[in-house]
C-alpha beads as a LAMMPS data file, in Angstrom:
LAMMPS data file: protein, C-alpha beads

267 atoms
266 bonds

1 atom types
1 bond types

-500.0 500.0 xlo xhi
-500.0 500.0 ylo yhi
-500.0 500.0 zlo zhi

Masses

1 110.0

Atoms # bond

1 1 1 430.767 -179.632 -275.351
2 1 1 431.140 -183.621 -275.957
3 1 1 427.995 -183.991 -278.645
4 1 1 426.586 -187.834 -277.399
5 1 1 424.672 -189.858 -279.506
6 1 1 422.577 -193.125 -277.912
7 1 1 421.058 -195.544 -279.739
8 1 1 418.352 -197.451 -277.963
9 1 1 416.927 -194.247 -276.727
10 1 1 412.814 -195.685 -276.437
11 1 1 414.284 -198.504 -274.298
12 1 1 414.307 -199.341 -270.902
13 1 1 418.465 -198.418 -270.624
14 1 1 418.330 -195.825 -273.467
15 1 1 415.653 -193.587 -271.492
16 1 1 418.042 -193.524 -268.206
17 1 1 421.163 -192.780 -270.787
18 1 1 419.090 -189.806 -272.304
19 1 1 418.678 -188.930 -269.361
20 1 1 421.963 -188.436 -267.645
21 1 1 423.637 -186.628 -270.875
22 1 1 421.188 -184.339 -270.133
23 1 1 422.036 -183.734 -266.762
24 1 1 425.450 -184.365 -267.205
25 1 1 428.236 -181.150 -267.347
26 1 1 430.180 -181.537 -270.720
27 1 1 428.147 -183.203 -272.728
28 1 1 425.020 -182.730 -274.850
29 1 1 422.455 -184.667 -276.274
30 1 1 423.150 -184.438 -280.136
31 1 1 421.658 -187.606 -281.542
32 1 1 418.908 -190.136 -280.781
33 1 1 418.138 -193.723 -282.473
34 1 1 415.731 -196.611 -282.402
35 1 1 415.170 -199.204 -284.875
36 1 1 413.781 -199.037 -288.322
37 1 1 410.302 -199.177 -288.035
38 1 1 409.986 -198.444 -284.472
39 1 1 406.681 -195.951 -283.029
40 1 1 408.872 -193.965 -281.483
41 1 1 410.303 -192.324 -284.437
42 1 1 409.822 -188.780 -284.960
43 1 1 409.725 -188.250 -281.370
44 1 1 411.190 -186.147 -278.845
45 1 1 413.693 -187.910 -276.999
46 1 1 413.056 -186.130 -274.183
47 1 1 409.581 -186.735 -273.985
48 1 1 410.397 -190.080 -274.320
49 1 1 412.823 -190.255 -271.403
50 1 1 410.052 -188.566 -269.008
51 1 1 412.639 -185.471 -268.622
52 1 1 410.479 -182.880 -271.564
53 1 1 411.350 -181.395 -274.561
54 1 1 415.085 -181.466 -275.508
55 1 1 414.869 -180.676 -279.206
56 1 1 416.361 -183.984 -280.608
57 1 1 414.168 -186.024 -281.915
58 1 1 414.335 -189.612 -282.696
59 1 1 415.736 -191.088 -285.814
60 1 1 416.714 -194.514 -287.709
61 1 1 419.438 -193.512 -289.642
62 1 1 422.956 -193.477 -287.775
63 1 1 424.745 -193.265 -290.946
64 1 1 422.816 -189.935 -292.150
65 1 1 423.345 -188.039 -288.779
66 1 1 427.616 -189.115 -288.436
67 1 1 428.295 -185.565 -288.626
68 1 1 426.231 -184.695 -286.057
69 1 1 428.164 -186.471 -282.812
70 1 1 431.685 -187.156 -281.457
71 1 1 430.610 -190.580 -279.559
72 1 1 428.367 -192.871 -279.529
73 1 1 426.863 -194.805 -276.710
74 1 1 425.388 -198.176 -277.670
75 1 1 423.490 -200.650 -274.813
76 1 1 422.024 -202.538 -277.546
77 1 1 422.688 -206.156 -278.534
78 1 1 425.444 -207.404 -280.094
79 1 1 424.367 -207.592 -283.427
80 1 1 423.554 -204.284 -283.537
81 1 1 426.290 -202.641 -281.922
82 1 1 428.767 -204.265 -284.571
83 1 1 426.649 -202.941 -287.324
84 1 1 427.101 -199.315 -285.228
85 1 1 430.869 -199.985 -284.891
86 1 1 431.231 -200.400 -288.762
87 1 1 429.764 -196.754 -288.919
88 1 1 431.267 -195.174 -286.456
89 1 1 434.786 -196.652 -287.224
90 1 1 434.857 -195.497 -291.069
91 1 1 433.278 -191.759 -289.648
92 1 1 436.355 -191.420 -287.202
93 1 1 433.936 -191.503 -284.126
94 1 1 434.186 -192.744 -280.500
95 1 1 432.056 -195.086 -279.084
96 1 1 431.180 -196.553 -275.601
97 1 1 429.601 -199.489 -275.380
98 1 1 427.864 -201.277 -272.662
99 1 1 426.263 -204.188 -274.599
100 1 1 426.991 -207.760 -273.359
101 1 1 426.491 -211.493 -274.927
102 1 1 429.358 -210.771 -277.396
103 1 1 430.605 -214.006 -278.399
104 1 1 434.617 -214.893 -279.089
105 1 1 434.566 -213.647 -282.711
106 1 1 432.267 -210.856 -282.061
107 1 1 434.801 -209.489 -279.075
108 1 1 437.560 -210.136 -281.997
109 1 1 436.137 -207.709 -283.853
110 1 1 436.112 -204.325 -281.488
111 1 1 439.221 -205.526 -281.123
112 1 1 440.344 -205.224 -284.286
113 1 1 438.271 -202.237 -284.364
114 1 1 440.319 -200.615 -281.452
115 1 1 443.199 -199.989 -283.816
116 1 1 441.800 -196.933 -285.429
117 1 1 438.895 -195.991 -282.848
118 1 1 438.829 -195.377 -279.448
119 1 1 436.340 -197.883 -277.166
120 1 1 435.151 -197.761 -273.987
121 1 1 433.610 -201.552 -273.520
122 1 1 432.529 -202.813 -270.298
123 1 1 429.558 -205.116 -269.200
124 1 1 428.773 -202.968 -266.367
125 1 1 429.271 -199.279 -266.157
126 1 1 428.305 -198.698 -262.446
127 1 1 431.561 -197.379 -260.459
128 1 1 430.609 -199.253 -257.545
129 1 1 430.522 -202.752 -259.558
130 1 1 434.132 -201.558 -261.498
131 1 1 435.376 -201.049 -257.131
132 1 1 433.870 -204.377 -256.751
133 1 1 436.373 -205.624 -259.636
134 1 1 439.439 -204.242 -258.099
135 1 1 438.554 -205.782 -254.350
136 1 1 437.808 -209.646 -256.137
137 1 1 441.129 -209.169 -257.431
138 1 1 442.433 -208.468 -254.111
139 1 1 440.159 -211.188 -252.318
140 1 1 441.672 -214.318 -254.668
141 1 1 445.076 -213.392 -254.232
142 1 1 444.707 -213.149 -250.826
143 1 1 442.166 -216.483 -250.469
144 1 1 443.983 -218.310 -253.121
145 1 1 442.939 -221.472 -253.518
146 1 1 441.699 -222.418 -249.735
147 1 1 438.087 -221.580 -251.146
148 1 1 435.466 -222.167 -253.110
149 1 1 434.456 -219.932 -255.183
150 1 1 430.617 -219.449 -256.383
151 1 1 428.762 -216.300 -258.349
152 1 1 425.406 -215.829 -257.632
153 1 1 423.655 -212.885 -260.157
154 1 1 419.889 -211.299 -260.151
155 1 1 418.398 -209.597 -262.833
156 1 1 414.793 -208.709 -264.584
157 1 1 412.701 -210.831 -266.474
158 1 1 413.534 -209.129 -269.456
159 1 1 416.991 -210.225 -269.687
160 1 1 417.843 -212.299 -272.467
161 1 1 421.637 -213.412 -272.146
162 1 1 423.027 -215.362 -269.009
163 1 1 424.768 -215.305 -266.797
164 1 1 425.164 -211.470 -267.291
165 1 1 428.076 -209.985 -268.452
166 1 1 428.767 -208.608 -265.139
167 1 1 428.783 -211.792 -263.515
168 1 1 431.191 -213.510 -266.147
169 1 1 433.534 -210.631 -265.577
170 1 1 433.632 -210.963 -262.246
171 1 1 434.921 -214.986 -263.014
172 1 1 437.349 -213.550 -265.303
173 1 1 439.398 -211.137 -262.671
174 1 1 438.748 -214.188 -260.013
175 1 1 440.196 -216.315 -262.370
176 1 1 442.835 -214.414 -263.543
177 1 1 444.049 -213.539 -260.250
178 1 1 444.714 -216.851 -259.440
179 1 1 445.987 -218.274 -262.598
180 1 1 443.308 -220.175 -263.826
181 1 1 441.209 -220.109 -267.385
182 1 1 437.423 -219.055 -266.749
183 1 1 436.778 -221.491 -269.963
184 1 1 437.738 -224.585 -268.388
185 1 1 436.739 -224.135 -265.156
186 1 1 433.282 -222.780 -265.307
187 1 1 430.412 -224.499 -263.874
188 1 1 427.233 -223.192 -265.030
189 1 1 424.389 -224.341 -263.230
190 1 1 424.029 -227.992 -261.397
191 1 1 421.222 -230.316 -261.573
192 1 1 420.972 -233.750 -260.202
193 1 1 423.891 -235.985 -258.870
194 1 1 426.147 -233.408 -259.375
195 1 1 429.106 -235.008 -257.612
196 1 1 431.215 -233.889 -254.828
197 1 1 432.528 -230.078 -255.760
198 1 1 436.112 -229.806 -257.300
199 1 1 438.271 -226.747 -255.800
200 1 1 439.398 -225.368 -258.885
201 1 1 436.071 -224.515 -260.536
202 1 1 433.993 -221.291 -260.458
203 1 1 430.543 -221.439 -260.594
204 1 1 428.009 -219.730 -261.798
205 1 1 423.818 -219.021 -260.717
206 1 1 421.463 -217.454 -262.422
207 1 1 418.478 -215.884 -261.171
208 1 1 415.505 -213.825 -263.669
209 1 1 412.648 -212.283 -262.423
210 1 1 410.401 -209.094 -261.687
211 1 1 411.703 -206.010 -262.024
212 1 1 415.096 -206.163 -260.679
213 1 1 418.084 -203.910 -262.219
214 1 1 420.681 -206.078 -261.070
215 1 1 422.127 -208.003 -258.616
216 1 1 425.712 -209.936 -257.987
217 1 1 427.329 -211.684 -255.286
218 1 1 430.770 -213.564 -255.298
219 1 1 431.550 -216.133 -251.902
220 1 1 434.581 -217.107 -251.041
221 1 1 433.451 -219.922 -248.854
222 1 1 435.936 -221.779 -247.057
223 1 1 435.618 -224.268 -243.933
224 1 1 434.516 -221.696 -241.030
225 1 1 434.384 -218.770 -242.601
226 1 1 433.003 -217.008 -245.970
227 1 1 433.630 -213.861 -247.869
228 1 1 431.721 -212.668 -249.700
229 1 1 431.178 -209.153 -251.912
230 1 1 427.647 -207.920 -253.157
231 1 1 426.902 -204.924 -255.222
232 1 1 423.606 -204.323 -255.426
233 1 1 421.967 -201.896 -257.717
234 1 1 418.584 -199.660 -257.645
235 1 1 418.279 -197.812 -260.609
236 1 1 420.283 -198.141 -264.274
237 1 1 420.633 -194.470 -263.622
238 1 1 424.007 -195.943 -261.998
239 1 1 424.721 -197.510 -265.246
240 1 1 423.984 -194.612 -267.156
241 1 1 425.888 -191.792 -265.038
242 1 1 429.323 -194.193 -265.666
243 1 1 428.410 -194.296 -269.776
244 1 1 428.534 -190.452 -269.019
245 1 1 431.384 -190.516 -267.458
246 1 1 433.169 -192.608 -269.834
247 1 1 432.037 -190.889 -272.864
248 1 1 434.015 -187.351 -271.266
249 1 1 436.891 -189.664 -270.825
250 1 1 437.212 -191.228 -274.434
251 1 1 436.983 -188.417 -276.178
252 1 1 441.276 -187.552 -274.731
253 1 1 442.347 -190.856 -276.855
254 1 1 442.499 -191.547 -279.892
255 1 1 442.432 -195.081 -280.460
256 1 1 442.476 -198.980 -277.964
257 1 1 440.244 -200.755 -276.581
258 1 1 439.262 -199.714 -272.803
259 1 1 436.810 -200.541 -269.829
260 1 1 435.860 -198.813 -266.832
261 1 1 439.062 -199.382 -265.186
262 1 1 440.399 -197.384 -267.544
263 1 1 438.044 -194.626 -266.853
264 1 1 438.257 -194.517 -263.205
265 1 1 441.815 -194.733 -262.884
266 1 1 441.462 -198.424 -261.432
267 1 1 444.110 -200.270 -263.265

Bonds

1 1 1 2
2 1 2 3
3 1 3 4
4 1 4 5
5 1 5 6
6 1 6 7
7 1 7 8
8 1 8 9
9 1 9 10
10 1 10 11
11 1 11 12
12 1 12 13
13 1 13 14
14 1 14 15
15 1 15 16
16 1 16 17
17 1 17 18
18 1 18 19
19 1 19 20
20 1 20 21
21 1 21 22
22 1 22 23
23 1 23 24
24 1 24 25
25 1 25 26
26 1 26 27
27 1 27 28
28 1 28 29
29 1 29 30
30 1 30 31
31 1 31 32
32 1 32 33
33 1 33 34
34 1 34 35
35 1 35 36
36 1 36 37
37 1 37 38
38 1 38 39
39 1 39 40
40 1 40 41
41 1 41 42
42 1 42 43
43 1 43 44
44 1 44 45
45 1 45 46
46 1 46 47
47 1 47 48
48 1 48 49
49 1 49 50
50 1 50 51
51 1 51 52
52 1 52 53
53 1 53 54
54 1 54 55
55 1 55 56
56 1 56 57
57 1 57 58
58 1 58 59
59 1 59 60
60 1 60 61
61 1 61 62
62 1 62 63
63 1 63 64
64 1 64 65
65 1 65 66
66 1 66 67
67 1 67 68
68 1 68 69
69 1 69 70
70 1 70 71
71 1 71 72
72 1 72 73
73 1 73 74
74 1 74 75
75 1 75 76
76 1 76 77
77 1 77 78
78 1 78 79
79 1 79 80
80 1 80 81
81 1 81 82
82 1 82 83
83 1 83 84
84 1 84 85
85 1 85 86
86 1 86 87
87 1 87 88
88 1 88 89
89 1 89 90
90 1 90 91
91 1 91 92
92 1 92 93
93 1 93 94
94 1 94 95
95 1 95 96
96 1 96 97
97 1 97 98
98 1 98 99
99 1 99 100
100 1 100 101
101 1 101 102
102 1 102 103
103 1 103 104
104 1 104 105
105 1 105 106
106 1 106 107
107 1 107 108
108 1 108 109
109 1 109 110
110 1 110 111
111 1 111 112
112 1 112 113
113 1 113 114
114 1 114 115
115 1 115 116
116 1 116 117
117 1 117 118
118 1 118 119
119 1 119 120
120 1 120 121
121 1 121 122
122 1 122 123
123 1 123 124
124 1 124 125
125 1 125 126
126 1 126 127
127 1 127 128
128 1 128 129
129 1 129 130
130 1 130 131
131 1 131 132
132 1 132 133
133 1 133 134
134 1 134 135
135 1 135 136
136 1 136 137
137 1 137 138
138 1 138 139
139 1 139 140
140 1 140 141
141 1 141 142
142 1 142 143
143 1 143 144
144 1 144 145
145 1 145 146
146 1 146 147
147 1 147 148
148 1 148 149
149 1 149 150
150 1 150 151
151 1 151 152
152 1 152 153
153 1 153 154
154 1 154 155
155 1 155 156
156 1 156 157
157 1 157 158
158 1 158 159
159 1 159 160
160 1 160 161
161 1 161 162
162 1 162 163
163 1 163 164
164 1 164 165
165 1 165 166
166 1 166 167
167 1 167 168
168 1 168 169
169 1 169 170
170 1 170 171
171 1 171 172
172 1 172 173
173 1 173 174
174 1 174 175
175 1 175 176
176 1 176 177
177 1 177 178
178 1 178 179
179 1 179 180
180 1 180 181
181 1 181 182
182 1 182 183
183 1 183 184
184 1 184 185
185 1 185 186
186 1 186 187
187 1 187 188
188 1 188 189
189 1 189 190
190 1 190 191
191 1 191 192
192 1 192 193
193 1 193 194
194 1 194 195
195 1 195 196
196 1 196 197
197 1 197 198
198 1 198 199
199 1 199 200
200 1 200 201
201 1 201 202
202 1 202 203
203 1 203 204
204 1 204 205
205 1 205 206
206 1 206 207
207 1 207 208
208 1 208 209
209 1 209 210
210 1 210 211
211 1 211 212
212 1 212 213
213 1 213 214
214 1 214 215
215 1 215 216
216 1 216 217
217 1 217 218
218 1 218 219
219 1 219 220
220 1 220 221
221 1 221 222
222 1 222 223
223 1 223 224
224 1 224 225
225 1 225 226
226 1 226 227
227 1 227 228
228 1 228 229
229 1 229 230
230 1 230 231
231 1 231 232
232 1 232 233
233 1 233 234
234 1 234 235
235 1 235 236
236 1 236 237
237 1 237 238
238 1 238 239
239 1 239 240
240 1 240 241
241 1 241 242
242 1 242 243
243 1 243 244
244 1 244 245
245 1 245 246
246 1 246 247
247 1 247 248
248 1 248 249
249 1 249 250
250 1 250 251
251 1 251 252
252 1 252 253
253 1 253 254
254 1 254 255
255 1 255 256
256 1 256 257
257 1 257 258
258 1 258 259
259 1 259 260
260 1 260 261
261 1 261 262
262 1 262 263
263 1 263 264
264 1 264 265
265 1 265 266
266 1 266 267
């Protein structure tokens, strides 16, 4: 049995995460965290979750626990996840990490990281949105550059980065696919006398409200016709059953950086 630790576990992600290790064959809830100072500790994660007792309870201290898990999964914030990665990198542990809003230097460093850990890192763990990945690819080589190309994303109040990491991944295989570089030709947003649209950018909406786990739609919109692909999703259990699924798969390697492509045999 995979022992799984998951930081987070009081929040609205973490409590799906707990969760699915529980239900999930292979793998056993070891290890539970929330922030210093946070209610919540002391405990049962379980409880917490809304699935009953499961005999962990909830603690602060990753660092005094290392020898209790083989991987961690972190849906945190970036900040915090790189303090985790320090840990779990000098303990010799795995980690899978679903956090997004990672700037430049902050991706530099589970890079770096990658050279004596193993990491699964993806902004969305669904399978359905990692399918969605590998058909974008597909649609902009086919499309080229006869269309323009706009990302439309949905997601809770709550939210605090934009647009999600999902959606900016989604630019990045567009992109990618048909040569171009996501930084220069992103449009985020347009307001006013925008002027007339230029082929070659991507752009970007952003929409935050109610209670809505996420939603993102890519058009291909040419003169007469428009593609477009939508994954829509219900419940973070979706999320939370890929982290499950790519926590089993990280623990065969031993060190790189990997996302859900990886995992699912998509690449």
């Amino acid at each position: 049995m995979t022992r799984v630790a998951i930081t987070g576990a009081a929040g609205r992600m973490g409590r799906c995460l707990v969760e699915a290790c529980c239900a999930a064959p292979g793998l056993t809830l070891a290890v539970a965290l929330e922030r210093p100072g946070s209610s919540i500790i002391g405990a049962d994660a379980g409880e917490v979750a809304g699935i009953g007792r499961t005999g962990v309870t909830i603690t602060d201290n990753l660092q005094g626990v290392a020898d209790q898990f083989d991987v961690l999964v972190d849906f945190t914030r970036p900040e915090v996840t790189l303090g985790n990665l320090a840990l779990c990198r000098a303990a010799g542990k795995r980690m899978v990490v679903g956090t997004t809003g990672f700037t430049p230097g902050q991706r530099n460093e589970l890079i770096d990281a990658s050279a004596a850990m193993a990491l699964v890192v993806a902004p969305n763990m669904s399978v359905g949105v990692n399918l969605c990945f590998k058909l974008l690819e597909t649609a902009a080589q086919v499309l080229g550059d006869e269309v323009d190309i706009e990302i439309v994303e949905a997601h809770h109040r709550y939210k605090i980065d934009s647009p999600s990491g999902t959606a900016l991944r989604m630019g990045e295989v567009v992109a990618q696919a048909l040569g171009r570089d996501l930084k220069t030709c992103a449009v985020y947003g347009r307001e006013g006398v925008s002027g007339e649209r230029k082929r070659e950018t991507i752009g970007f909406a952003t929409v935050r409200g109610g209670d809505i786990v996420g939603d993102h739609t890519v058009m291909f919109a040419g003169l007469g016709e428009r593609v477009e692909i939508t994954h829509k999703a219900s419940s973070r259990l979706t999320f939370a059953n890929g982290a499950m699924r790519a926590a089993k798969w990280v623990m065969g390697r031993e060190a790189g950086l990997f996302d859900m492509q990886d995992v699912l045999g998509l690449r």
